[in-house]
DOTIDO-371781 format. One record per residue (C-alpha): residue in one letter; x, y, z. Coordinates in pm, whole numbers. Layout:
# residues N
REC   r        u        v        w
REC   A        X        Y        Z
...
***
This chain:
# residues 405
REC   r        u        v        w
REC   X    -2403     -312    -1725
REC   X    -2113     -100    -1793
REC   X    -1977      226    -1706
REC   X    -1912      280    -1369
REC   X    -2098        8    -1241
REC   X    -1939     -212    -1473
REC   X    -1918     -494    -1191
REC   X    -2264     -485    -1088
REC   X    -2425     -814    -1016
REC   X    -2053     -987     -913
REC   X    -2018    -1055     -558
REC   X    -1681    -1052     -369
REC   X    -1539    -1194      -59
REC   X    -1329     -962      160
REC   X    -1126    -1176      387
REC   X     -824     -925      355
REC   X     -678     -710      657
REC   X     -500     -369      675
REC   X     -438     -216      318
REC   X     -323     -467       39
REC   X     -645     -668       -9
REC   X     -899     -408      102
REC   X     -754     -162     -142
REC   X     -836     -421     -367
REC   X    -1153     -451     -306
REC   X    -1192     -108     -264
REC   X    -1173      -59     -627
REC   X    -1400     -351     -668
REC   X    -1652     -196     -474
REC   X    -1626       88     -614
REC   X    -1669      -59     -972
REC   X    -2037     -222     -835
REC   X    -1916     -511     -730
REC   X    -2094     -627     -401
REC   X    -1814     -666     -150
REC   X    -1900     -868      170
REC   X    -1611     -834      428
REC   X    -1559    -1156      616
REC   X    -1397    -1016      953
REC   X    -1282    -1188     1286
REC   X    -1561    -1167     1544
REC   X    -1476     -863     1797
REC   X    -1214     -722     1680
REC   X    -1244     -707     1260
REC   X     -975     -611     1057
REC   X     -648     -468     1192
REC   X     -736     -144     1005
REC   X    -1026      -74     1227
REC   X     -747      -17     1496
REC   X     -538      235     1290
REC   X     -527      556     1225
REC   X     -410      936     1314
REC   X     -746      948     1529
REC   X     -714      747     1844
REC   X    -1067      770     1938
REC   X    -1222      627     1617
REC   X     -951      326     1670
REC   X    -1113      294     2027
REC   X    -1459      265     1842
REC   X    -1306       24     1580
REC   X    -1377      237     1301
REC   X     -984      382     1263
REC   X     -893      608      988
REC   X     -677      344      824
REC   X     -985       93      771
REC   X    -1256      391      660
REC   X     -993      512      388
REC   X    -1100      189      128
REC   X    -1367      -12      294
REC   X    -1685      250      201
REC   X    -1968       65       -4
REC   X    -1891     -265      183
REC   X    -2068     -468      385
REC   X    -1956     -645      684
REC   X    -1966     -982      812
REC   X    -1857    -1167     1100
REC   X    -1705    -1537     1127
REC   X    -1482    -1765     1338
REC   X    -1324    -1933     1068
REC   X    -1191    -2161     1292
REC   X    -1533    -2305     1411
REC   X    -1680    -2543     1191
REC   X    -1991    -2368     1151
REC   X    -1828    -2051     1073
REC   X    -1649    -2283      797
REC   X    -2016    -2379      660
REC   X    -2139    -2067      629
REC   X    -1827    -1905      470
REC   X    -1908    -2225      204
REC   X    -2249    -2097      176
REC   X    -2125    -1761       79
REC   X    -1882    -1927     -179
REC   X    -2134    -2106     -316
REC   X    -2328    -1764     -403
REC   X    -1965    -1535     -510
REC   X    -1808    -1464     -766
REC   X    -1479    -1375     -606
REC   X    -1289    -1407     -322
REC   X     -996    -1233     -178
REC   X     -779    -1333      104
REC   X     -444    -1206      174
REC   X     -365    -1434      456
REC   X       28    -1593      472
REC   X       57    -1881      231
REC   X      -79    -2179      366
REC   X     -329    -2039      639
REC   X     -630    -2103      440
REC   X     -534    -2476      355
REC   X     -512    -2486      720
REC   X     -804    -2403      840
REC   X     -945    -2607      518
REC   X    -1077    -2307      337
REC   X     -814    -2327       52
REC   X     -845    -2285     -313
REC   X     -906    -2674     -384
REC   X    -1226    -2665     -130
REC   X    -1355    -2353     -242
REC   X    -1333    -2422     -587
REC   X    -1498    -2770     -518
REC   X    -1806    -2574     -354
REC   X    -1771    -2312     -637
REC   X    -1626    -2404     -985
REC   X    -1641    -2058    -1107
REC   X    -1508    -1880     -778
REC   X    -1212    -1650     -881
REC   X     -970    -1713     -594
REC   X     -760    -1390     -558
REC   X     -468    -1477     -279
REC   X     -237    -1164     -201
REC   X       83    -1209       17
REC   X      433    -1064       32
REC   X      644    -1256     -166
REC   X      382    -1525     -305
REC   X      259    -1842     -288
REC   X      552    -2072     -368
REC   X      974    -1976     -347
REC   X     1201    -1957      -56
REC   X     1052    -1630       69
REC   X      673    -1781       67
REC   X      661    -1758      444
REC   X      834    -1459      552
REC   X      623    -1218      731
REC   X      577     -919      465
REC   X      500     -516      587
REC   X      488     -228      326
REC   X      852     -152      443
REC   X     1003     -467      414
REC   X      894     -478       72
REC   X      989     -197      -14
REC   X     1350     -209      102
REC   X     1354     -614     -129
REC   X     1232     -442     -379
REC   X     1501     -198     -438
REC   X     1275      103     -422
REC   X     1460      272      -99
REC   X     1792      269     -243
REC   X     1694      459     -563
REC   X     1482      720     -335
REC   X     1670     1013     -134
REC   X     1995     1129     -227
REC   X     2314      905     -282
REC   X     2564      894      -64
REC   X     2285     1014      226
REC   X     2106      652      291
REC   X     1802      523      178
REC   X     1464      636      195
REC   X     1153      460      164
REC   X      856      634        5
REC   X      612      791      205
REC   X      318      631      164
REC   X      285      238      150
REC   X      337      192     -208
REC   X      434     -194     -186
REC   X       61     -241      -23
REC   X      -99       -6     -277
REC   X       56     -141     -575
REC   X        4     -511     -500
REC   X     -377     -431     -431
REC   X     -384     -233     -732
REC   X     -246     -563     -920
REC   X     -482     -772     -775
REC   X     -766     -549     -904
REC   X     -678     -593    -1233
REC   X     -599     -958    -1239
REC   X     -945    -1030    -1067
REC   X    -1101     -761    -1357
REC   X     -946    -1004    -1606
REC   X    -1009    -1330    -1465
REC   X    -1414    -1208    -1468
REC   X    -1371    -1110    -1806
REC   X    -1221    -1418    -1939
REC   X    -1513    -1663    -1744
REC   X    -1782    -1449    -1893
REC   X    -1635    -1486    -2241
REC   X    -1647    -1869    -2197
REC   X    -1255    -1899    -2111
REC   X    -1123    -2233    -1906
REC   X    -1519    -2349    -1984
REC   X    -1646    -2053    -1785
REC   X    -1478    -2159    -1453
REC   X    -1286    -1967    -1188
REC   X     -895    -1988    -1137
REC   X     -633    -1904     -847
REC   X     -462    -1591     -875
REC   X     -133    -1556     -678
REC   X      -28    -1190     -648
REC   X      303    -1080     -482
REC   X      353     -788     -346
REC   X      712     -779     -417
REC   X      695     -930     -775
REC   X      401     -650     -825
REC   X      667     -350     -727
REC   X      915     -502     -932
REC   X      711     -492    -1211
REC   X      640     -105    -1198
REC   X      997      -50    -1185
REC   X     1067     -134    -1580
REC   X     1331      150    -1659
REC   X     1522      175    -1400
REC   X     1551     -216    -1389
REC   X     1559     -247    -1770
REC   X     1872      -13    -1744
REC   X     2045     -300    -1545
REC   X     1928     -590    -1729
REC   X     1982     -489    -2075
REC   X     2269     -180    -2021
REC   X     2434     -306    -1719
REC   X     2367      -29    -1538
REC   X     2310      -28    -1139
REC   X     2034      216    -1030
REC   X     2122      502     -834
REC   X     1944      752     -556
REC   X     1903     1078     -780
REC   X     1714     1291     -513
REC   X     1459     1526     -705
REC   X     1620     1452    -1034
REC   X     1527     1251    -1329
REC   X     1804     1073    -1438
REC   X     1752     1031    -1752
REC   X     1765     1438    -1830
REC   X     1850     1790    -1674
REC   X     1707     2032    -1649
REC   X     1420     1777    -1509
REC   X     1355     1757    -1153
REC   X     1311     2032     -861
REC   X     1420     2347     -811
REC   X     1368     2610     -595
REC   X     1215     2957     -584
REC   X     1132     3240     -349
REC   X      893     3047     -156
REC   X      947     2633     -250
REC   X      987     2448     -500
REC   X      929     2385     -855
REC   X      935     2114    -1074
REC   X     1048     2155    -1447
REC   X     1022     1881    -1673
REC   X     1295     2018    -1996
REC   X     1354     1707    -2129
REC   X     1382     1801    -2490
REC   X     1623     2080    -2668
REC   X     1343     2302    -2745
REC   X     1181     2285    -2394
REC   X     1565     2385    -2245
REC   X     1622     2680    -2486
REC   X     1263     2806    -2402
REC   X     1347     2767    -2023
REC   X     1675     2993    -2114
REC   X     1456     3221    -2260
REC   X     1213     3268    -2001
REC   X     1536     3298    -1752
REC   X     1696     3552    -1957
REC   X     1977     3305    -1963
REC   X     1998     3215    -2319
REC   X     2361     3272    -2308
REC   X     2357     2897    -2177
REC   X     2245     2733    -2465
REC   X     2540     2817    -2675
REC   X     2754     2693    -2361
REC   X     3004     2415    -2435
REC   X     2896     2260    -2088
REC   X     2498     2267    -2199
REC   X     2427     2207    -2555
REC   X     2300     1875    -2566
REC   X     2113     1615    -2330
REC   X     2443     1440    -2265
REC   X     2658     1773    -2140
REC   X     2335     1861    -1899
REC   X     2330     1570    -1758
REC   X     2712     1570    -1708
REC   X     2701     1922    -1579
REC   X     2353     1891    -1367
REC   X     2490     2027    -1082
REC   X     2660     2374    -1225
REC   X     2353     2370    -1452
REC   X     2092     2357    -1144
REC   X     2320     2654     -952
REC   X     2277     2888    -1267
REC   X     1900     2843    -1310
REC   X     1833     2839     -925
REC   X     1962     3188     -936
REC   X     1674     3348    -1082
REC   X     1472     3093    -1031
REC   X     1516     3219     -618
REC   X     1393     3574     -758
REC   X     1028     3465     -805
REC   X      750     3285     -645
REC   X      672     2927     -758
REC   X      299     3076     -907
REC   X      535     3303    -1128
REC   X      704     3049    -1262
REC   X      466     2804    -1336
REC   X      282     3024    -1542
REC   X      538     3140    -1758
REC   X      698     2786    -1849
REC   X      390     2605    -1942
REC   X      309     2937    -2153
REC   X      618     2877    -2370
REC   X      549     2467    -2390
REC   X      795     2394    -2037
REC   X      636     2131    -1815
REC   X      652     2287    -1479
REC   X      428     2260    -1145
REC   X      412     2348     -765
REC   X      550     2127     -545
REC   X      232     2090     -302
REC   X      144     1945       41
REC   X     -171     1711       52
REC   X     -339     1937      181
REC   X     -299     2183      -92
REC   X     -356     1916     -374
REC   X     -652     1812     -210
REC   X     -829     2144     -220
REC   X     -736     2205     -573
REC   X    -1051     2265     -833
REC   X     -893     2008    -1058
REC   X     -964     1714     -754
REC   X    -1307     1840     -658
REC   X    -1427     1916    -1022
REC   X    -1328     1569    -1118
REC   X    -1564     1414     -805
REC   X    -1257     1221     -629
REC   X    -1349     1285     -320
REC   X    -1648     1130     -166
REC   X    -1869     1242      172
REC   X    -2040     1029      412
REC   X    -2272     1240      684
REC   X    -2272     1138     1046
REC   X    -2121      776     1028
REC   X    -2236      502     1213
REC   X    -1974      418     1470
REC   X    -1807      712     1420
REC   X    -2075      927     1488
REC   X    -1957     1210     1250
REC   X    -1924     1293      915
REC   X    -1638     1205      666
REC   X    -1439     1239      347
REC   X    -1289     1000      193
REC   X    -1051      915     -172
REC   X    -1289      720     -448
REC   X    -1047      586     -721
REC   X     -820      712     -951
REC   X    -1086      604    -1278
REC   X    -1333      795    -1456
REC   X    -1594      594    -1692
REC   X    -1813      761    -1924
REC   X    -1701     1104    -1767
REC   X    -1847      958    -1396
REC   X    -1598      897    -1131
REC   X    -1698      579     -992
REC   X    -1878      565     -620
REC   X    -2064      435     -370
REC   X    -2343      447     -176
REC   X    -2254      355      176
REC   X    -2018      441      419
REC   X    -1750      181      581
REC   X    -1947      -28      775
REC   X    -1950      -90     1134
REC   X    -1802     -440     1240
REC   X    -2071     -714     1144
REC   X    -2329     -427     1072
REC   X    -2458     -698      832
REC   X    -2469    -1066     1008
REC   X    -2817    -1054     1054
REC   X    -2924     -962      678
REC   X    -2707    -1189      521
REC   X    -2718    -1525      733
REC   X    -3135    -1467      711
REC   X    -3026    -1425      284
REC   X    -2878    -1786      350
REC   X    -3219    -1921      562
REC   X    -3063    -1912      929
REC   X    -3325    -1808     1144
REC   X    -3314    -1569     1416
REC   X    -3221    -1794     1715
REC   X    -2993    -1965     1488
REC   X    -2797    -1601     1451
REC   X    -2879    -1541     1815
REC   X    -2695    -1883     1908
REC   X    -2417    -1839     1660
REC   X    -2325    -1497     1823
REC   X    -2348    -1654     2160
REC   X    -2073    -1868     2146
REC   X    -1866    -1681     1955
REC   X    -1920    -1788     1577
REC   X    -2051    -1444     1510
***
């Protein structure tokens, strides 16, 4: 099947916590895949327990852990009892995938690693996320969005220079190593069914500081191949002006005017077309010498309008140029709801109201892909799936008893 079920029929293991590996397998999910998540018995993942609404974390069903676990099902298992051990082998023996992102070595310790997995399951794709990977120096160092980020050399390119660092303000480290993951899984699935490695499964080691790295090519290419150390620009691209923000009557605007036709149209829709015949302006190089005196001039009129004004008239005359919006404001723009990115869930077990919630960032076929069920309630689905694997009821009923379940 393809489309936007292309992963229908492929089963995943969710043994992740917090953000990294359930964004992961968010996307999964959302792609078809079936995505059982393997949680800790009473308390689940972390994520249940986070979250800007303190009553839903009381329930266990915290903002942070709805926001990518929709269209999963959960499971839970003491994976430090041997018969929670057996039955997580059962499971293997049935998936297709499975995703932990655990510190290095945990899994080998409770005797769950990739060698006895893939022994139980020659065709499991083992997906193992952690901070700084699976062998190195750094292997065991605890790893948080932040710390990442600040290794990674994003917070001392973000803010201004000379005013400290910043970090970004979302966790971008988490998202972007979950993001990897994705599409390393995606490609490990599509190699096996094509007959790659004999059609077996293979151990994919994802870092979540090697991942940010890698989405940093220009400003690190600029220091690897030009010798030249990054810098904190603030709002402004560094590789042009006038690019970057700028304000107006009532916020901001960003103007992309990267190329000589796109600043002499600016000039023109500024009345300022005195400044392209200006010594200090008349090619890339002099703007980007002169940013500063160049930014003061156009934020003059600029300050005379509204940012609606604006926009409008640049991207009339072929200038790049947007709004500078809250997330509130981008969220209740036609362009997101047209496009079906947001998805509702009505009256949510265990939260016991209705939500909204991000799908993913892919369209296939013109159909954003979804799902069908809400995030789950912690192991909402022990029952159906150890009866799938011929325990009976008093063998669940026992399991749960003393604490397997």
């Amino acid at each position: 099947m393809f489309g936007s079920q292309s992963l229908s029929g492929i089963t995943v293991l969710d043994l992740t916590n917090v953000l990294a590996g359930p964004f992961c397998c968010h996307q999964l999910a959302h792609l078809g895949a079936e995505v059982i998540k393997v949680e800790a018995p009473g308390r689940g993942d972390l994520a249940r327990q986070l979250g800007a609404d303190m009553g839903l974390n009381e329930k266990l069903m915290g903002i942070s852990f709805m926001a990518q676990n929709a269209g999963k099902k959960s499971i839970t298992l003491n994976l430090k009892d041997a018969r929670g051990k057996d039955i997580l082998k059962k499971l293997v023996e049935r998936a297709d995938v499975l995703v932990e992102n655990f510190r290095p070595g945990v899994m080998d310790r409770l005797g769950l690693g990739y060698d006895v997995l893939a022994a139980v399951n020659p065709k499991l794709v083992y997906c193992a996320i952690s901070g700084f990977g699976q062998t190195g120096p750094m292997k065991k160092l605890p790893a948080y969005d932040q710390i990442v980020q600040g290794l990674s050399g994003i917070m001392t390119i973000t803010g201004e220079e000379d005013k400290g660092t910043y970090r970004v303000g979302y966790p971008v480290a988490d998202t972007i190593g979950g993001m990897t993951a994705a599409f390393a899984i995606s490609s490990a699935l599509a190699g096996r069914a094509l007959g790659n490695k004999d059609g077996k499964g293979c151990f994919i080691d994802i870092s979540m500081l090697e991942s940010v790295i890698a989405t940093m090519g220009w400003v690190v290419s600029n220091y690897l191949v030009a010798g030249k150390e990054p810098t904190a620009n603030g709002n402004d691209n560094f590789t042009s002006s006038p690019s970057g923000a700028f304000k107006t009557a009532d916020g901001q605007i960003n103007i992309a005017a990267n190329k000589q036709e796109q600043f002499e149209a600016l000039c023109g829709v500024l009345g300022l077309e005195a400044l392209i015949e200006d010594d200090r302006f008349t090619s890339r190089k002099e703007r980007l010498e002169n940013r500063n005196v160049l930014t003061a001039l156009l934020e003059r009129v600029l300050t005379t309008e509204n940012t609606g004004h604006w926009v409008d008239k640049f991207n009339a005359v072929g200038v790049p140029a947007g709004a500078v919006l809250t997330v509130p404001q981008v969220l209740a723009l036609p362009q997101i709801a047209d496009r079906g990115m947001l998805a509702s869930f009505e009256n949510v077990p265990g939260a016991d109201r209705d939500i909204r919630i991000l799908k993913t960032g892919i369209k296939m076929d013109g159909e954003a892909p979804s799902v069908d069920m809400p995030p789950p309630v912690l192991g909402q689905d022990n029952s159906d799936i150890l009866a799938s694997l011929g325990l009976s009821k008093d063998d669940i009923a026992t399991l749960a008893e003393e604490g397997v379940l």
